[in-house]
Every structure is written in C-alpha cells, then in structure tokens.
LUMKE-357770 format. One record per atom (N, C-alpha, C, O): residue number from 1; z, x, y; residue in three letters; atom name. Coordinates in steps of 0.1 Angstrom, whole numbers, plus 5000, padded with zeros to 4 digits. Atoms other than C-alpha are relative to their C-alpha. Last residue first. Layout:
<recs>
{rec NUM {Z X Y} "ALA" "CA"},
...
</recs>
This chain:
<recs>
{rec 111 {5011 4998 4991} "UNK" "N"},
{rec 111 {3186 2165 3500} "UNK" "CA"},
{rec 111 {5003 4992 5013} "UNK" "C"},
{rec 111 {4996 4992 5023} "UNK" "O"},
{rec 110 {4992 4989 4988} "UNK" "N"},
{rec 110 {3222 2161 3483} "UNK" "CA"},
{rec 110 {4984 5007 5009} "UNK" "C"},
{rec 110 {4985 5017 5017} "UNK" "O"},
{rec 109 {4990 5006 4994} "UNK" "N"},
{rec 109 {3210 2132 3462} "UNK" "CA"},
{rec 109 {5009 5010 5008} "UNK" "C"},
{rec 109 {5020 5008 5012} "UNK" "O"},
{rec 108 {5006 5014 4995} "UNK" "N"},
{rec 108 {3176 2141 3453} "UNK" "CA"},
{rec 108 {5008 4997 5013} "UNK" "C"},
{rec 108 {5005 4996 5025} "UNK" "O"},
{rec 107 {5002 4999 4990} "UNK" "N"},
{rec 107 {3189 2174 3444} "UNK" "CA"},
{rec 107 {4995 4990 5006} "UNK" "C"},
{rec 107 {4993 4993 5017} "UNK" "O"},
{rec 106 {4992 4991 4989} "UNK" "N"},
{rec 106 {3212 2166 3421} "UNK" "CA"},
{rec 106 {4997 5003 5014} "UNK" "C"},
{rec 106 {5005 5004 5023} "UNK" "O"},
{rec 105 {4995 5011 4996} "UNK" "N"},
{rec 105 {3183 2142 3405} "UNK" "CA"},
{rec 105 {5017 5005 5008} "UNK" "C"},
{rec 105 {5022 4998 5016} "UNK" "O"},
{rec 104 {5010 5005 4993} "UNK" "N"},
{rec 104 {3165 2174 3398} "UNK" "CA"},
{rec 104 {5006 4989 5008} "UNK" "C"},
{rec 104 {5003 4989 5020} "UNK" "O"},
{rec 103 {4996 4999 4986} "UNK" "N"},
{rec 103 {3194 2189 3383} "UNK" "CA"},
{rec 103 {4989 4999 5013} "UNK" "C"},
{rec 103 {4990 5004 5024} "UNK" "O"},
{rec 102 {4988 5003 4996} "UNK" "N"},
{rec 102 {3198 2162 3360} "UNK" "CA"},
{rec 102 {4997 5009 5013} "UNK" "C"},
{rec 102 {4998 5004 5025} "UNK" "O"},
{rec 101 {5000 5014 4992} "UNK" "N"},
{rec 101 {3163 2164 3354} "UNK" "CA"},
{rec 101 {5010 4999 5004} "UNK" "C"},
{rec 101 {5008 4993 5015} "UNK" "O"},
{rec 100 {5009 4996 4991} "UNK" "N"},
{rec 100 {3160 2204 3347} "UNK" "CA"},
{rec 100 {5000 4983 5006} "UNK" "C"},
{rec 100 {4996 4980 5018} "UNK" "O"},
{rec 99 {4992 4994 4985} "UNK" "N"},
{rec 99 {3192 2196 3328} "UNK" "CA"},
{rec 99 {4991 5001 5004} "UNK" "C"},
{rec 99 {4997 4994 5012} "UNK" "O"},
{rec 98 {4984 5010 4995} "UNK" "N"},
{rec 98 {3176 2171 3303} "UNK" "CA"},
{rec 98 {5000 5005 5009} "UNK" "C"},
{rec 98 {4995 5000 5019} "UNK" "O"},
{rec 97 {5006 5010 4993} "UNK" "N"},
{rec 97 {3142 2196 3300} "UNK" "CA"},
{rec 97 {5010 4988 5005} "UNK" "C"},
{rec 97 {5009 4983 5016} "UNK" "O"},
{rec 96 {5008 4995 4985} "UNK" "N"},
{rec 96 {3163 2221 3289} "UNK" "CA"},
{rec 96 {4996 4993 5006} "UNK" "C"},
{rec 96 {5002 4992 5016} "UNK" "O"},
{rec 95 {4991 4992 4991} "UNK" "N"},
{rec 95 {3181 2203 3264} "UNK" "CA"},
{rec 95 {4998 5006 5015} "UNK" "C"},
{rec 95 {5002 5004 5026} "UNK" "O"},
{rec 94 {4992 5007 4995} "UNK" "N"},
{rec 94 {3148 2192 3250} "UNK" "CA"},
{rec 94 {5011 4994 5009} "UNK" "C"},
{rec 94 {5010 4985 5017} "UNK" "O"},
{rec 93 {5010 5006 4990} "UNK" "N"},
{rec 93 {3135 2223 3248} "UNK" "CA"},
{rec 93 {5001 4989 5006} "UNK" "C"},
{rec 93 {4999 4989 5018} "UNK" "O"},
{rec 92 {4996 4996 4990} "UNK" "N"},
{rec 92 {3166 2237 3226} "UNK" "CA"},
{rec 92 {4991 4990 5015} "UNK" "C"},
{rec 92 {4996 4984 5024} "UNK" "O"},
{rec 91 {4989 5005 4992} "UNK" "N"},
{rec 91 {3165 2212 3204} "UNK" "CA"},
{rec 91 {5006 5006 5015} "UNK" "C"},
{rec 91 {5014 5001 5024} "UNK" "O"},
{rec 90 {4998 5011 5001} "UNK" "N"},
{rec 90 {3133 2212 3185} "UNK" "CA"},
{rec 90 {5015 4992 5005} "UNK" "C"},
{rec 90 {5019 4980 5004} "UNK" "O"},
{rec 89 {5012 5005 4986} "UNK" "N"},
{rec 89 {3126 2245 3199} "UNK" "CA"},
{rec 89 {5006 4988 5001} "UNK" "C"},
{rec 89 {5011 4984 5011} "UNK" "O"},
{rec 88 {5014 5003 4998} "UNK" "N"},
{rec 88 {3154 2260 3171} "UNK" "CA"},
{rec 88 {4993 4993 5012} "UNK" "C"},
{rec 88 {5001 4990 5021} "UNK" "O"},
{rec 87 {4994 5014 5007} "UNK" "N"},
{rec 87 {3187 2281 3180} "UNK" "CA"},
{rec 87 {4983 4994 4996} "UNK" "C"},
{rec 87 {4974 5002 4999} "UNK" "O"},
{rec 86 {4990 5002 5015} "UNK" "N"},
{rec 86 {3188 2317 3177} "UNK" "CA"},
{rec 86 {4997 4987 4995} "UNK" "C"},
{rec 86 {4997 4983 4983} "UNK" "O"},
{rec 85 {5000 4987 5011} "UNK" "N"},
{rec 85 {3164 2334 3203} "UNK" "CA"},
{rec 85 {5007 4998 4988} "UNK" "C"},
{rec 85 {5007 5005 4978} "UNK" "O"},
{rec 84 {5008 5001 5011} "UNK" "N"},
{rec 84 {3161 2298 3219} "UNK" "CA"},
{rec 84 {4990 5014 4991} "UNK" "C"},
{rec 84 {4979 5015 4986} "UNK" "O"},
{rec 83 {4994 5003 5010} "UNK" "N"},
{rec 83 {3196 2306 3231} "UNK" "CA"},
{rec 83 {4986 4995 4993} "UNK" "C"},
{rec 83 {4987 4991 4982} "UNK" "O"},
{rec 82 {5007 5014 4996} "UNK" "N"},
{rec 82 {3186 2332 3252} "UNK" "CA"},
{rec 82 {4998 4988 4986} "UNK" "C"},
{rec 82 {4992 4990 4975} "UNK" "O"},
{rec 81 {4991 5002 5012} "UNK" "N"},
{rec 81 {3199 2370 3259} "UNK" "CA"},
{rec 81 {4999 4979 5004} "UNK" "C"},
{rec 81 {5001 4972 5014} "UNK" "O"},
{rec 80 {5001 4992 5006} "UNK" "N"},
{rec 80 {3175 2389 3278} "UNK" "CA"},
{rec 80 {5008 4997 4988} "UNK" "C"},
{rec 80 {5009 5003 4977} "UNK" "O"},
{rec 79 {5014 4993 5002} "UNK" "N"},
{rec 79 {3158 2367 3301} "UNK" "CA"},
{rec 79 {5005 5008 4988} "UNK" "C"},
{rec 79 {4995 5011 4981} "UNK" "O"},
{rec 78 {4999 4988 4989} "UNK" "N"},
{rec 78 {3188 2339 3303} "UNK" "CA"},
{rec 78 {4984 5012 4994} "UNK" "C"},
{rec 78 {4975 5009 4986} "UNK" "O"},
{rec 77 {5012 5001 5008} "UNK" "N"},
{rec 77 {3183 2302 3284} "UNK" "CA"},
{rec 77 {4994 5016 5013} "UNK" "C"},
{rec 77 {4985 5018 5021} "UNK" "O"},
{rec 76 {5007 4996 5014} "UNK" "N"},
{rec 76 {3217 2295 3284} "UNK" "CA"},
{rec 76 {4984 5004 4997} "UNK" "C"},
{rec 76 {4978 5004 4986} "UNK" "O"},
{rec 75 {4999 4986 5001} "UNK" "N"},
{rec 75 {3220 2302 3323} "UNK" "CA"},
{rec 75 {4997 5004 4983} "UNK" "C"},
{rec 75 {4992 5014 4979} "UNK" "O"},
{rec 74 {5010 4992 5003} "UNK" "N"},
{rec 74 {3204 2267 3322} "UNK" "CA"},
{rec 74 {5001 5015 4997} "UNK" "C"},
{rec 74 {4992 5022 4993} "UNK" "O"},
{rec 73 {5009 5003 5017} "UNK" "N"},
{rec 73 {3235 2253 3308} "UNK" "CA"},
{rec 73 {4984 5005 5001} "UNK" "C"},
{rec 73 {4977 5007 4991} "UNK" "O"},
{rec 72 {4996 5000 5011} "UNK" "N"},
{rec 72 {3258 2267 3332} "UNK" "CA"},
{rec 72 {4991 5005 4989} "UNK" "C"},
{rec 72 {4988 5014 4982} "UNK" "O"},
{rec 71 {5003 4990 5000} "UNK" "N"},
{rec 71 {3236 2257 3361} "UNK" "CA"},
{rec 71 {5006 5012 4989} "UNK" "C"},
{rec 71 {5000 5023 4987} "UNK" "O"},
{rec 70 {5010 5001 5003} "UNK" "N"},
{rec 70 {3244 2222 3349} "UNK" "CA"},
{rec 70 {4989 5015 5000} "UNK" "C"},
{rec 70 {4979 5018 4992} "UNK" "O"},
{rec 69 {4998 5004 5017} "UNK" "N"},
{rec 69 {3282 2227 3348} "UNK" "CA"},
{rec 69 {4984 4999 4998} "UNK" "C"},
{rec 69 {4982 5001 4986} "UNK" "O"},
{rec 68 {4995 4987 5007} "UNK" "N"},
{rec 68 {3277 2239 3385} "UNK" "CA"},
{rec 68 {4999 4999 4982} "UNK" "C"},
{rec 68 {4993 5007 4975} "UNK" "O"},
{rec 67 {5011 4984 4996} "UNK" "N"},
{rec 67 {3258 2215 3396} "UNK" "CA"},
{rec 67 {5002 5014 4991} "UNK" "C"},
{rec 67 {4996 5023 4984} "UNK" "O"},
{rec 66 {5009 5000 5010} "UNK" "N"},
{rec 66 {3281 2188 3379} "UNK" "CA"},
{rec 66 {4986 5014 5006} "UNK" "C"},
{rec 66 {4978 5022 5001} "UNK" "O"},
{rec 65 {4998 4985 5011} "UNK" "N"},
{rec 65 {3310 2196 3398} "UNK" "CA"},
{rec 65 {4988 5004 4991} "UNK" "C"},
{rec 65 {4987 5015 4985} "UNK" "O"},
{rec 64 {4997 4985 4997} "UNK" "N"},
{rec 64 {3302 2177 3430} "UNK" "CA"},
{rec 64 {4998 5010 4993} "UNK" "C"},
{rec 64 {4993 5021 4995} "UNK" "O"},
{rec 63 {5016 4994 5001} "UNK" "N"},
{rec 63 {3286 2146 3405} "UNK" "CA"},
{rec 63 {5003 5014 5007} "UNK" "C"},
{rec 63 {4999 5025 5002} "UNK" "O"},
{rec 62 {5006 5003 4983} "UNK" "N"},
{rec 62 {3319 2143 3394} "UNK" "CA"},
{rec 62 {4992 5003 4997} "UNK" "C"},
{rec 62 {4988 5009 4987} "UNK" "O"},
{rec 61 {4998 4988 4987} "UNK" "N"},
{rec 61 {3325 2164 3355} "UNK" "CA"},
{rec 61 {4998 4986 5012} "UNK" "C"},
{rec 61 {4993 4977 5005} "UNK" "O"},
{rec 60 {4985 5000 4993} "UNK" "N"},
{rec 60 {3332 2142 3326} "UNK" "CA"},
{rec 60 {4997 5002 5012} "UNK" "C"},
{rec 60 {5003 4995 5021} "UNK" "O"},
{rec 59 {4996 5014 4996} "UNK" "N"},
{rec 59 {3300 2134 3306} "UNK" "CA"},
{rec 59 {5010 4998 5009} "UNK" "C"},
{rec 59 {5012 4987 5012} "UNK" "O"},
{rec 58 {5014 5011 4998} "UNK" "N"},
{rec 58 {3279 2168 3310} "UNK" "CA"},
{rec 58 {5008 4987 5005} "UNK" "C"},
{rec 58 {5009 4984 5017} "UNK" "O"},
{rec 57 {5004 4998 4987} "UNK" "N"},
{rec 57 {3315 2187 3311} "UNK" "CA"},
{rec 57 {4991 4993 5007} "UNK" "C"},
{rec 57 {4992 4990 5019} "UNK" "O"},
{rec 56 {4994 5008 4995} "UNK" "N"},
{rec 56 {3323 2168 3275} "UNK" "CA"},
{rec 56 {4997 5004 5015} "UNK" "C"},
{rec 56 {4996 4994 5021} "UNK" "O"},
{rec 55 {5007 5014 4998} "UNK" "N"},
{rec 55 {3288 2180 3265} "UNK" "CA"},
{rec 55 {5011 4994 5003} "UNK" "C"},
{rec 55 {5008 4983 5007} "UNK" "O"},
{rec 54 {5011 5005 4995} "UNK" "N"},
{rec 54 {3294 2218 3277} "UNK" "CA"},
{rec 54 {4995 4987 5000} "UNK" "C"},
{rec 54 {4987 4983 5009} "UNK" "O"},
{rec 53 {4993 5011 4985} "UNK" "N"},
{rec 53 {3325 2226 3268} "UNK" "CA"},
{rec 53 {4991 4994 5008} "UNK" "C"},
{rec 53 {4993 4988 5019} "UNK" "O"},
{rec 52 {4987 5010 5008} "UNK" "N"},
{rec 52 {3315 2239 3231} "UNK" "CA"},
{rec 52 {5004 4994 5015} "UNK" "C"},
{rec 52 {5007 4982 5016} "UNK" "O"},
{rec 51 {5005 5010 4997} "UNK" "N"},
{rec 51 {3279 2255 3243} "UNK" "CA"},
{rec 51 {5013 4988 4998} "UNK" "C"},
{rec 51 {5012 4976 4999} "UNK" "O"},
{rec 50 {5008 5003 4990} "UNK" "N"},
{rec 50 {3292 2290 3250} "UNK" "CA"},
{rec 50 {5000 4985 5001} "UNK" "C"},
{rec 50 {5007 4980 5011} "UNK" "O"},
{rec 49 {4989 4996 4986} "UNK" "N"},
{rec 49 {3318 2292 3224} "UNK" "CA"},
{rec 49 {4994 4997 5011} "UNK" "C"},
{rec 49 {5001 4989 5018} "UNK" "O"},
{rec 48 {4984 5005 5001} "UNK" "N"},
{rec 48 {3296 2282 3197} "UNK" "CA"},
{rec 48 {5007 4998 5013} "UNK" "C"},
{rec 48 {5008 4989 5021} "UNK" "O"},
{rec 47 {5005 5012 4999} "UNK" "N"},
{rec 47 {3268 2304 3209} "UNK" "CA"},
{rec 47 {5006 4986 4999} "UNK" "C"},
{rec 47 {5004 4978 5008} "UNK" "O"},
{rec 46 {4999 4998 4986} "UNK" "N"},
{rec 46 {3283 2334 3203} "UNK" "CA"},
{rec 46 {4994 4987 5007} "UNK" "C"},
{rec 46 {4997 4987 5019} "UNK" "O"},
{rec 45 {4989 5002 4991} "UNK" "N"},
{rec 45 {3296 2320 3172} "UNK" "CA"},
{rec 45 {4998 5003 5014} "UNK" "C"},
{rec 45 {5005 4998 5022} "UNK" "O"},
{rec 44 {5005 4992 4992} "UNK" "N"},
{rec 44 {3257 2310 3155} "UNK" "CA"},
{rec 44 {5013 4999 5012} "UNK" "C"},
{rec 44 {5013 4990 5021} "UNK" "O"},
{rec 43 {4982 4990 4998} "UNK" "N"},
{rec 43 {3272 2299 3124} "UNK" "CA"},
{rec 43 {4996 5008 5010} "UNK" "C"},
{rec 43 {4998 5020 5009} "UNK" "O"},
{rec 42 {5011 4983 5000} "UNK" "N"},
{rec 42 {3233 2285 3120} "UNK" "CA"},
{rec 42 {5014 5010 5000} "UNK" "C"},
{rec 42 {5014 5022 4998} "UNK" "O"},
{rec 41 {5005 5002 5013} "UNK" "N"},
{rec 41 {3250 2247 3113} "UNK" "CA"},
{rec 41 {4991 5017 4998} "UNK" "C"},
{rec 41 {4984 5020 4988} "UNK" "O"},
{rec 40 {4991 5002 5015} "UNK" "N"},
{rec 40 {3275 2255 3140} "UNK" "CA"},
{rec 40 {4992 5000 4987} "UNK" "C"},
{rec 40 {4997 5006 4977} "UNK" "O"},
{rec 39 {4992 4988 5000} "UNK" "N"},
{rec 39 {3250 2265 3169} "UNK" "CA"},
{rec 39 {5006 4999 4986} "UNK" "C"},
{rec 39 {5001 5005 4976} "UNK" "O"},
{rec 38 {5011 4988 5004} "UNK" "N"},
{rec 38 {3226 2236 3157} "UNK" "CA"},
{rec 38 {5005 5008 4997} "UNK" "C"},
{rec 38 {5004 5012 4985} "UNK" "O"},
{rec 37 {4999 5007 5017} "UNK" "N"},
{rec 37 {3259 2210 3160} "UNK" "CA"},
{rec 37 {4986 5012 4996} "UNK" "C"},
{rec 37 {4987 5016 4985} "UNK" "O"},
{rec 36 {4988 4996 5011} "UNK" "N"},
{rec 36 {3264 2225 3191} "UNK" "CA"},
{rec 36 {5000 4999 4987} "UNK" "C"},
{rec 36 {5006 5006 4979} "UNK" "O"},
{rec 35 {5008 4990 5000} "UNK" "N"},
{rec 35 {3222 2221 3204} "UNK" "CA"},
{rec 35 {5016 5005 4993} "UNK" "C"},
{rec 35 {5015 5013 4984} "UNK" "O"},
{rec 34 {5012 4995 5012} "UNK" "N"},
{rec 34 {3228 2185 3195} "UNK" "CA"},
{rec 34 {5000 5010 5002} "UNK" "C"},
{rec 34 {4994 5012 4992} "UNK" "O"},
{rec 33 {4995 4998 5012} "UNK" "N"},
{rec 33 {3260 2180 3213} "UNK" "CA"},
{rec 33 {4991 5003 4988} "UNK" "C"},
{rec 33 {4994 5007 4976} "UNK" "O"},
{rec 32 {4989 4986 4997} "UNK" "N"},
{rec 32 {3243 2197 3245} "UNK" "CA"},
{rec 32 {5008 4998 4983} "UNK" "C"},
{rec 32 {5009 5007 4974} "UNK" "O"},
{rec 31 {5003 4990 5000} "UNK" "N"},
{rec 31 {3218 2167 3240} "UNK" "CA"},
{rec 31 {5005 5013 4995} "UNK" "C"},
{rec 31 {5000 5020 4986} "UNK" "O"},
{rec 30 {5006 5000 5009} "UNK" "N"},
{rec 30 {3238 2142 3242} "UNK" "CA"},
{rec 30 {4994 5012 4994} "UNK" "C"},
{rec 30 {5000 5017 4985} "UNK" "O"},
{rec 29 {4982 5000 5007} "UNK" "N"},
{rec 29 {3254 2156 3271} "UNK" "CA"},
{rec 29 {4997 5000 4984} "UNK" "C"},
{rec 29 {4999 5010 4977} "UNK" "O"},
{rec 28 {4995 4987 4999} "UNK" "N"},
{rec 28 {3224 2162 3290} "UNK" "CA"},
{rec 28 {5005 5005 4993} "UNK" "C"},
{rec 28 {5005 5017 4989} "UNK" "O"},
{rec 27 {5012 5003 5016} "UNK" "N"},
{rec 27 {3211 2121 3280} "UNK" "CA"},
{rec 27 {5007 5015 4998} "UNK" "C"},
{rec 27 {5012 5017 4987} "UNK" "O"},
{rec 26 {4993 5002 5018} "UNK" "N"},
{rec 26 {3250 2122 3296} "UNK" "CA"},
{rec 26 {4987 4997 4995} "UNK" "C"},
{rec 26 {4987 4990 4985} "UNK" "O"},
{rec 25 {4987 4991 5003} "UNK" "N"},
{rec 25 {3240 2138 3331} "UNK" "CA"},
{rec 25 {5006 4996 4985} "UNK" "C"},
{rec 25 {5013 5003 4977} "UNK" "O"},
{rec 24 {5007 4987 5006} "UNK" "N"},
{rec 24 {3204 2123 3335} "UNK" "CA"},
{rec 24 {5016 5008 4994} "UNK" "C"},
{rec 24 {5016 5015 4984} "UNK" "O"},
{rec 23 {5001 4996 5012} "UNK" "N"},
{rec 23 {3229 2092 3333} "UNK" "CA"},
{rec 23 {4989 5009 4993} "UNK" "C"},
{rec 23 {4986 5010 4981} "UNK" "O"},
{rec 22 {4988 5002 5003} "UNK" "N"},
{rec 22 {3252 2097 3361} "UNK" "CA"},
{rec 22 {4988 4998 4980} "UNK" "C"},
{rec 22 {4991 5003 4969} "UNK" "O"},
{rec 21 {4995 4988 4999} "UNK" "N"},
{rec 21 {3226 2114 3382} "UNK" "CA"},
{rec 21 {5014 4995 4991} "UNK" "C"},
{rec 21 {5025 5001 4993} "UNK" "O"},
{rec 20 {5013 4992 5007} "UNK" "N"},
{rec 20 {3204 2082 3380} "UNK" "CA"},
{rec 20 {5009 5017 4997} "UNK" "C"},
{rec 20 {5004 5024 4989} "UNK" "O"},
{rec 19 {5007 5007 5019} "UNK" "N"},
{rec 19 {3237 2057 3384} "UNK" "CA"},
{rec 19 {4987 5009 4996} "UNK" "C"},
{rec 19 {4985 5008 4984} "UNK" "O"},
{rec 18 {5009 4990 5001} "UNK" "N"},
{rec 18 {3253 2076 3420} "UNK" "CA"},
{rec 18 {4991 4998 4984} "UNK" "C"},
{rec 18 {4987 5007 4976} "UNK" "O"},
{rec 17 {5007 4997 4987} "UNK" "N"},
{rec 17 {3279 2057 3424} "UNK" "CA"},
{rec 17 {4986 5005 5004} "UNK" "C"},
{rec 17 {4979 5003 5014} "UNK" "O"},
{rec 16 {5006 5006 5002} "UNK" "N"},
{rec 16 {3288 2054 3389} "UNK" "CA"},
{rec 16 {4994 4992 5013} "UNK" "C"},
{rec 16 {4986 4983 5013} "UNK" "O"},
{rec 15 {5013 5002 5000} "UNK" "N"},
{rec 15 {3296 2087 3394} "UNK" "CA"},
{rec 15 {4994 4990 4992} "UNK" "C"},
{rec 15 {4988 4993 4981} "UNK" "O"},
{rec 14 {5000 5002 5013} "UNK" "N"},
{rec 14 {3323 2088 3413} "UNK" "CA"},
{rec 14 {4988 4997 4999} "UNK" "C"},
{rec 14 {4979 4994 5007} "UNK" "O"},
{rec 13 {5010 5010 5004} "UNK" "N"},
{rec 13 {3320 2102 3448} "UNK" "CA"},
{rec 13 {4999 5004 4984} "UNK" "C"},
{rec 13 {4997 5015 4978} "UNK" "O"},
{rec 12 {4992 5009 5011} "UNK" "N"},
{rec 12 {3354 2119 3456} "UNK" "CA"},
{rec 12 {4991 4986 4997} "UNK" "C"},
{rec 12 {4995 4975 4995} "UNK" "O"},
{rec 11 {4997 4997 5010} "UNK" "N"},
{rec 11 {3340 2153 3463} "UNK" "CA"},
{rec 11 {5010 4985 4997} "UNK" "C"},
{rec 11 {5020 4985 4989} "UNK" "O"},
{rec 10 {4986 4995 4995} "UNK" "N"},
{rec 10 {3314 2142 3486} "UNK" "CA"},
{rec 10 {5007 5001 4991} "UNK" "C"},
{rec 10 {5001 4996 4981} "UNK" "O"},
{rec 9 {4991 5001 5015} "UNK" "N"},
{rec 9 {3276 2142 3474} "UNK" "CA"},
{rec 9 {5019 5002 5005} "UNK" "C"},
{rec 9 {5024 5014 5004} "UNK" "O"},
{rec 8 {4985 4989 5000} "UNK" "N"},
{rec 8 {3260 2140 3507} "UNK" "CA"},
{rec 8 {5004 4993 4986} "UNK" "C"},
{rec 8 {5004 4982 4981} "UNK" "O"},
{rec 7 {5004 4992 5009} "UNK" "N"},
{rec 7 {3219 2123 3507} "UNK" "CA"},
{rec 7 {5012 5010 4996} "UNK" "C"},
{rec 7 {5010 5021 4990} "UNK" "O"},
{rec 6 {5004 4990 4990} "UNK" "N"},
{rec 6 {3219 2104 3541} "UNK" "CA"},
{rec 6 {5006 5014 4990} "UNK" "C"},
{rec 6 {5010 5024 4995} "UNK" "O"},
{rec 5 {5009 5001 4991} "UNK" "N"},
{rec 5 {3218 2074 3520} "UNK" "CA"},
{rec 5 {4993 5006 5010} "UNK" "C"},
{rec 5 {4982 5003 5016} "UNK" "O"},
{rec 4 {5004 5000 5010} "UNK" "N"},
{rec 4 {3244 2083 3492} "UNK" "CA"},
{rec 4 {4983 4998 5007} "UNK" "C"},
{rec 4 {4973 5001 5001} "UNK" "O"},
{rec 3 {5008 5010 4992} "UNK" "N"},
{rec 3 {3266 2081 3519} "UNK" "CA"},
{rec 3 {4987 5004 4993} "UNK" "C"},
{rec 3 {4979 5009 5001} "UNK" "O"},
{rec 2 {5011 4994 4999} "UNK" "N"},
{rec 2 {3297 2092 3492} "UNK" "CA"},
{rec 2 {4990 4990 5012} "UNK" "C"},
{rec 2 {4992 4978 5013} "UNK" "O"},
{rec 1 {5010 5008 5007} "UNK" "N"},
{rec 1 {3334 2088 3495} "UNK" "CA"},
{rec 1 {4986 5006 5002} "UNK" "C"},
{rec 1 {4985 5017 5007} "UNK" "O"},
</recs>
C-alpha cells in the first residue's frame, strides 16, 4: 500500500489514493486525446504511433507507472525532433503544461 505521508508511491497504491496525481493524470489524458486527434487530422503518422497509447496510459497506468508514461510524453517535445514542429501550440502547450503538473504532483508524493 501507500504512506502517502512519508511521501512513498508503492506499487500497489491505487490511484484514488493519491486524488491530485489521479487527476493531473487524466486532464493529461484529455489532452493527449487532443494532441491524437491533431496527429490524425494533419496525417501526421509519426506522431500517430507515438501519441496513440498515450491517453489510455494517462488514465490507466498506477501512480508507480505513471512517471514513466509521463516522461514519455515529455520526450515528445525532444531538441531535434518535436511534436510542436507538426502539431499546432493550441494543443501542444497545453499538453505540456498537463504533464509538467502531473509530474510535479509525482514529485510531491515520492519527495
């Protein structure tokens, strides 16, 4: 379980245990399905593929796994190859700003 009080994420803390990291993780989600539905409406396939496991991962994952799945989605936004080279601001930034809270509230709860 989790001690949510001396800041451990253990791997069988659900995450309605953890209610601020449960729903920076699905605005995330939200989100993620907006930046797919961008990908698709631009036929942008490398991007497709990338972003497609991304908002059931946001709403599914533990909080354990969610680091990872969150580091993920900022690697979309890499120095040389970066999805607000295809997609528009009006979704990527947002996006970004989600996971920069999610994984803000990650560290909260494992500080």
């Amino acid at each position: 379980m989790t001690d949510v009080r001396h800041g451990r994420l253990g791997r069988q803390t659900a995450r309605h245990e953890v209610p601020a990291i449960d729903e920076a993780a699905l605005v995330a989600a939200r989100w993620a399905d907006r930046m797919l539905a961008a990908a698709k409406e631009l036929d942008a396939r490398r991007w497709i593929a990338y972003l497609d496991p991304l908002p059931d991962r946001l709403r599914d994952d533990a909080p354990i796994a969610l680091r990872a799945t969150a580091n993920r989605c900022r690697a979309a936004y890499g120095v040389k190859d970066s999805v607000r080279d295809v997609l528009p601001e009006s979704v990527t930034e947002p996006f970004l700003e989600a996971v920069d809270r999610l994984i803000r509230e990650l560290n909260r709860a494992t500080a």
